[in-house]
Residue frames as qw, qx, qy, qz and C-alpha x, y, z in Angstrom:
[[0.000, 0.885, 0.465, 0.000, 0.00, 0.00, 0.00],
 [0.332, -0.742, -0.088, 0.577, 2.82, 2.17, 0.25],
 [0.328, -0.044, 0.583, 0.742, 3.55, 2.64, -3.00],
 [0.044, 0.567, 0.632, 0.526, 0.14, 4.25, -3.62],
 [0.231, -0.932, -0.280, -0.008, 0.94, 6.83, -1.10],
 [0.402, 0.760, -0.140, 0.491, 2.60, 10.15, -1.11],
 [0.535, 0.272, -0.555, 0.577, 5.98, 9.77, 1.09],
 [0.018, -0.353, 0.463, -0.813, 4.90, 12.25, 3.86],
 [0.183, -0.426, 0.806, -0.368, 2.25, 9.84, 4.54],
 [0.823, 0.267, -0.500, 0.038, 3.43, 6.94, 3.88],
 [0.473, 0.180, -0.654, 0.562, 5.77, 7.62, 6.74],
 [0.312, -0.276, 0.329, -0.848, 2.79, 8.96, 8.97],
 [0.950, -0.137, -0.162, -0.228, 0.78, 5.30, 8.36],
 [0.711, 0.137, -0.626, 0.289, 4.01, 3.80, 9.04],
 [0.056, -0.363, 0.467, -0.805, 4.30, 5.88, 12.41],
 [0.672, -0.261, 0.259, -0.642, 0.91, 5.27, 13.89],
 [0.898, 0.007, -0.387, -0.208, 1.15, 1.42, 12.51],
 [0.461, 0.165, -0.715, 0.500, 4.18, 0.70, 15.23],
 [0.094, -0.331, 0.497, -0.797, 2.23, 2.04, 18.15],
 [0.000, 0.196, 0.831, -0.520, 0.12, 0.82, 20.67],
 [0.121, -0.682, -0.659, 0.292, -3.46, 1.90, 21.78],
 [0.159, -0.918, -0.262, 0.251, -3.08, 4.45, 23.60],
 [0.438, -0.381, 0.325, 0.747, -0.06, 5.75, 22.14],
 [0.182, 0.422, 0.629, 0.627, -2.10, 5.96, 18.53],
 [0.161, -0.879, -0.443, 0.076, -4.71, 8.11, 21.00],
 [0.408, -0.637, 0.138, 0.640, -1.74, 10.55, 22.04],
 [0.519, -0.251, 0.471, 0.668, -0.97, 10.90, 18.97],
 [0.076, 0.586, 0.717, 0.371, -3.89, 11.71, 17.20],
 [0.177, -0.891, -0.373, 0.189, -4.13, 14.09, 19.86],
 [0.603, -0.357, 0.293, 0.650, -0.77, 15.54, 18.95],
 [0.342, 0.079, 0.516, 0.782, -1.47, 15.89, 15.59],
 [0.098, -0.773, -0.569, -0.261, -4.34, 17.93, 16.20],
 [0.480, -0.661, -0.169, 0.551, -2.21, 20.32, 18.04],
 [0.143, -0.514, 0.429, 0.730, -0.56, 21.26, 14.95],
 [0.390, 0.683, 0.600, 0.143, -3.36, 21.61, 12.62],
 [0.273, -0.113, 0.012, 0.955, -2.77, 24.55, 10.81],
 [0.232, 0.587, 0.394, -0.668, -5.40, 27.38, 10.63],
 [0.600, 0.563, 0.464, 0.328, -6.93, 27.92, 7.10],
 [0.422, 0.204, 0.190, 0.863, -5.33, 31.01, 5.18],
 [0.002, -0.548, -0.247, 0.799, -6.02, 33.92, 5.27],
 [0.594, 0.672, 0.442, -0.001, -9.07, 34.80, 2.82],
 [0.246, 0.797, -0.290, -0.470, -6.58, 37.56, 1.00],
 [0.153, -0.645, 0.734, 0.151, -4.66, 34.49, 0.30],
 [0.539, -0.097, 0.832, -0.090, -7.25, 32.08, -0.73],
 [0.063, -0.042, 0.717, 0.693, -7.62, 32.50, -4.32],
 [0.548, -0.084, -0.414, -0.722, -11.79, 33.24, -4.08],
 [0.523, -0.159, -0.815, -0.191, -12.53, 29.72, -3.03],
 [0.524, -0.449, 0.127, -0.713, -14.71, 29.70, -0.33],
 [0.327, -0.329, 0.848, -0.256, -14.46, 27.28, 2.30],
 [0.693, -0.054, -0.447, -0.563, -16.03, 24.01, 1.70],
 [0.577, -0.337, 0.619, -0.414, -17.63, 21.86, 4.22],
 [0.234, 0.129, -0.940, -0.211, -17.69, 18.11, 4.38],
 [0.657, -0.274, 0.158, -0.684, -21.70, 17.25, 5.18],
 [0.831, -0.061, -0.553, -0.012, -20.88, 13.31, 5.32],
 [0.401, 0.262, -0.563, 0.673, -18.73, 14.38, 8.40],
 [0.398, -0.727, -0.556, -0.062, -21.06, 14.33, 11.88],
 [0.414, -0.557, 0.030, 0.719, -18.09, 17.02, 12.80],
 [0.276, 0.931, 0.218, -0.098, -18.67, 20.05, 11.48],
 [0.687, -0.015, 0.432, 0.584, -15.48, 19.56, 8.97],
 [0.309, 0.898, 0.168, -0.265, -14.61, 22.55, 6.56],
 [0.502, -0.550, 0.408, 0.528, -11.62, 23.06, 4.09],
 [0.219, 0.903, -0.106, -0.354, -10.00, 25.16, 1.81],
 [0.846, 0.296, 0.292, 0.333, -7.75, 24.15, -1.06],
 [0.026, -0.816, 0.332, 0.472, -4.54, 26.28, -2.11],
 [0.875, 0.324, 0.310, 0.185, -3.48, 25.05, -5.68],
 [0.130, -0.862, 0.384, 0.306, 0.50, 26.51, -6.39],
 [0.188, 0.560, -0.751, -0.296, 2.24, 25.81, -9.45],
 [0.652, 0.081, -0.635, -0.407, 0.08, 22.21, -9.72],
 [0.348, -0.202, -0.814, 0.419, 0.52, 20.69, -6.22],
 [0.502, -0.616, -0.341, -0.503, -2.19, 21.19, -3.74],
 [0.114, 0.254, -0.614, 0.739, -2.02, 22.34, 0.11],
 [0.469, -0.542, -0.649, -0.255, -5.30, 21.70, 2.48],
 [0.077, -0.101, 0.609, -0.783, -6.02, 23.62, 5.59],
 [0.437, -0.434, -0.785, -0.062, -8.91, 22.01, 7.55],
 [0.125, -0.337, 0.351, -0.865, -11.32, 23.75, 10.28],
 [0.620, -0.366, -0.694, 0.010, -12.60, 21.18, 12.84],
 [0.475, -0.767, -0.051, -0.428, -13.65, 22.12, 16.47],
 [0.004, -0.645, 0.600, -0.473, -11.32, 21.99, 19.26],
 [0.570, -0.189, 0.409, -0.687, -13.43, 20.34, 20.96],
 [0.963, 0.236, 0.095, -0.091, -13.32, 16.94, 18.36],
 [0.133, -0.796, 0.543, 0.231, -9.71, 16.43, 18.79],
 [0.591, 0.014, 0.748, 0.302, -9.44, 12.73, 16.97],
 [0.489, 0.746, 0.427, 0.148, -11.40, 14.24, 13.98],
 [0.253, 0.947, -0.157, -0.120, -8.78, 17.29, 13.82],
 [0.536, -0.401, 0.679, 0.302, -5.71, 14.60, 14.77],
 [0.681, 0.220, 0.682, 0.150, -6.90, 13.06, 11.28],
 [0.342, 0.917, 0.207, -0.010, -7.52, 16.34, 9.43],
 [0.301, -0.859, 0.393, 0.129, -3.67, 17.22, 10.69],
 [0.676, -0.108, 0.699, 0.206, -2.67, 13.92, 9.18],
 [0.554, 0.550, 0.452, 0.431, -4.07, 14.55, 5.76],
 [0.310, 0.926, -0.197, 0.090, -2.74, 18.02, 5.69],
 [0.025, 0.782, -0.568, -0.253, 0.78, 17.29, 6.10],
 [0.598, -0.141, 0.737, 0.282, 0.84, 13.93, 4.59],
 [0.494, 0.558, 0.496, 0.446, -0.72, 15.52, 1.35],
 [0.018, -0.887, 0.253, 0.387, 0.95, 19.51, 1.90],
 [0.439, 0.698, -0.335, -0.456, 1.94, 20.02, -1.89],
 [0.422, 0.076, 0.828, 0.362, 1.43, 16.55, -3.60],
 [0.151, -0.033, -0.663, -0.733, -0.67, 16.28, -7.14],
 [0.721, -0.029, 0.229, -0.653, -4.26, 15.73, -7.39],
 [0.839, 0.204, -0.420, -0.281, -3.47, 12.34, -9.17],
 [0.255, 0.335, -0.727, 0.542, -1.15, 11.67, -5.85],
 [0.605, 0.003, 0.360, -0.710, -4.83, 12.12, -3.75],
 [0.778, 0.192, -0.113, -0.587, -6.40, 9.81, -6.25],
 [0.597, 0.233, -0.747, 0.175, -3.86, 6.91, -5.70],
 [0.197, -0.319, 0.746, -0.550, -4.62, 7.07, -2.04],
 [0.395, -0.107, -0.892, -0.190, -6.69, 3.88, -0.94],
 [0.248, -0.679, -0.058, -0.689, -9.76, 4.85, 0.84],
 [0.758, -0.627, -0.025, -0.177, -9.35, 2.68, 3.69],
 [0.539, 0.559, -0.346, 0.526, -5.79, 3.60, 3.87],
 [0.625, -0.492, 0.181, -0.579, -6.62, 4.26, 7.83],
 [0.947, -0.288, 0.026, -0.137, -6.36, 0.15, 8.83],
 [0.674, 0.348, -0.450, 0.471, -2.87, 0.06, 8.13],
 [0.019, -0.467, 0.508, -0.724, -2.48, 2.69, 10.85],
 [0.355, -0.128, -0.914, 0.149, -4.89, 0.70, 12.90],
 [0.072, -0.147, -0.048, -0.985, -7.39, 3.29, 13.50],
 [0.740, -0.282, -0.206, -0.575, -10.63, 1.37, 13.45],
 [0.534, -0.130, -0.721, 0.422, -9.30, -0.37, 16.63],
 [0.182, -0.261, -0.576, 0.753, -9.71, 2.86, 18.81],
 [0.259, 0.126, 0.083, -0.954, -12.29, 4.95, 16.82],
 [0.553, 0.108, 0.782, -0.268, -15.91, 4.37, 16.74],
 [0.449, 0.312, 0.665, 0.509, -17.74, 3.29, 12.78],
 [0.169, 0.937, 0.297, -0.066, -19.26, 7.05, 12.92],
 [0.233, -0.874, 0.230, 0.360, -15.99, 8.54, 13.37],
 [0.405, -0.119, 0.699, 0.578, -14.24, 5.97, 10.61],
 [0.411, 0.599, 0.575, 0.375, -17.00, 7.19, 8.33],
 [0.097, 0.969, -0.177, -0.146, -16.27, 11.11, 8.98],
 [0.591, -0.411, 0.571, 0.394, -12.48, 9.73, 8.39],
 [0.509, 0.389, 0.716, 0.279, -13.77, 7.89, 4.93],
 [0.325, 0.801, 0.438, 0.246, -15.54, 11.10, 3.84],
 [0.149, -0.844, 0.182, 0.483, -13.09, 13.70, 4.53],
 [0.448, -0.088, 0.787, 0.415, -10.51, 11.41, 2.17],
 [0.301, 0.617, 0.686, 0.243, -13.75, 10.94, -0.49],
 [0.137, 0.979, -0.023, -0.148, -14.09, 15.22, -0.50],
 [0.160, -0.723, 0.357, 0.570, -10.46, 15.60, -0.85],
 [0.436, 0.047, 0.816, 0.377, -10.69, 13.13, -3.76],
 [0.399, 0.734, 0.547, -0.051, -13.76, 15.10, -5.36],
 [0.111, -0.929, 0.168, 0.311, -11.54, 18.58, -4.87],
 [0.365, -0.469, 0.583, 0.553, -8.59, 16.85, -7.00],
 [0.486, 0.381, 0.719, 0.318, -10.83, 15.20, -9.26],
 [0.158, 0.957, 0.243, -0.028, -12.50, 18.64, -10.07],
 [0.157, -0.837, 0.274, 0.447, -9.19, 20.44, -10.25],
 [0.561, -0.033, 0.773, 0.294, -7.95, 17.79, -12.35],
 [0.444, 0.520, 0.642, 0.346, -10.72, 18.74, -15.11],
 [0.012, 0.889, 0.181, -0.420, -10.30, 22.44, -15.03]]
């Protein structure tokens, strides 16, 4: 499966697949620490935010497209820290890959890291449909 994912992570499934439990919890929480904030609207080419309504977290996010690679910046509540640990995960494991780099990703890329051990099948399906939006956003950029 790694070979149908873009290096940064590739090496973030490979991270969460060595750990424990609770360590995979920490960590999730971690990477929700260092979500970055979406741009600043001078800076977002027009595009209004778009939300993800398959998500039972109130999921939003913004697409920067530079020179053909693509950047996400997610806005998840504080307050749903595994759902922003996951949003943190797919922005820097896909911060400036291709849209046809998204479209190789396998959607239940997630079980490697061992995810649907600690979360519950609502939270693997906000998980599923963030993934499935960013895949619509590449496809669609893709045909512009």
């Amino acid at each position: 499966m790694s070979q149908s994912l873009p290096p940064a992570l590739a090496e973030i499934v490979e991270d969460f697949s060595q750990c424990e439990r609770q360590e995979k919890i920490s960590l999730l929480v971690d990477y929700a620490n260092q979500l970055l904030p979406p741009p600043p609207e001078a800076l977002a080419d027009g595009d209004a935010p778009e939300s993800v309504p398959e998500c039972m977290t109130p999921v939003s996010l913004r697409v920067l497209q530079l020179n053909g690679r693509l950047r996400f910046y997610f806005d998840v509540p504080q307050d749903a820290p595994l759902i922003r640990g996951y949003a943190a995960i797919m922005q820097q494991g896909l911060w400036d890959v291709t849209p046809e780099e998204i479209l190789r990703i396998p959607a239940d890329f997630y079980h490697v890291m061992g995810l649907q051990e600690l979360l519950t099948p609502q939270r693997l399906n906000g998980l599923t449909a963030i993934l499935a939006h960013v895949k619509r956003v590449a496809v669609r950029l893709l045909e512009q």
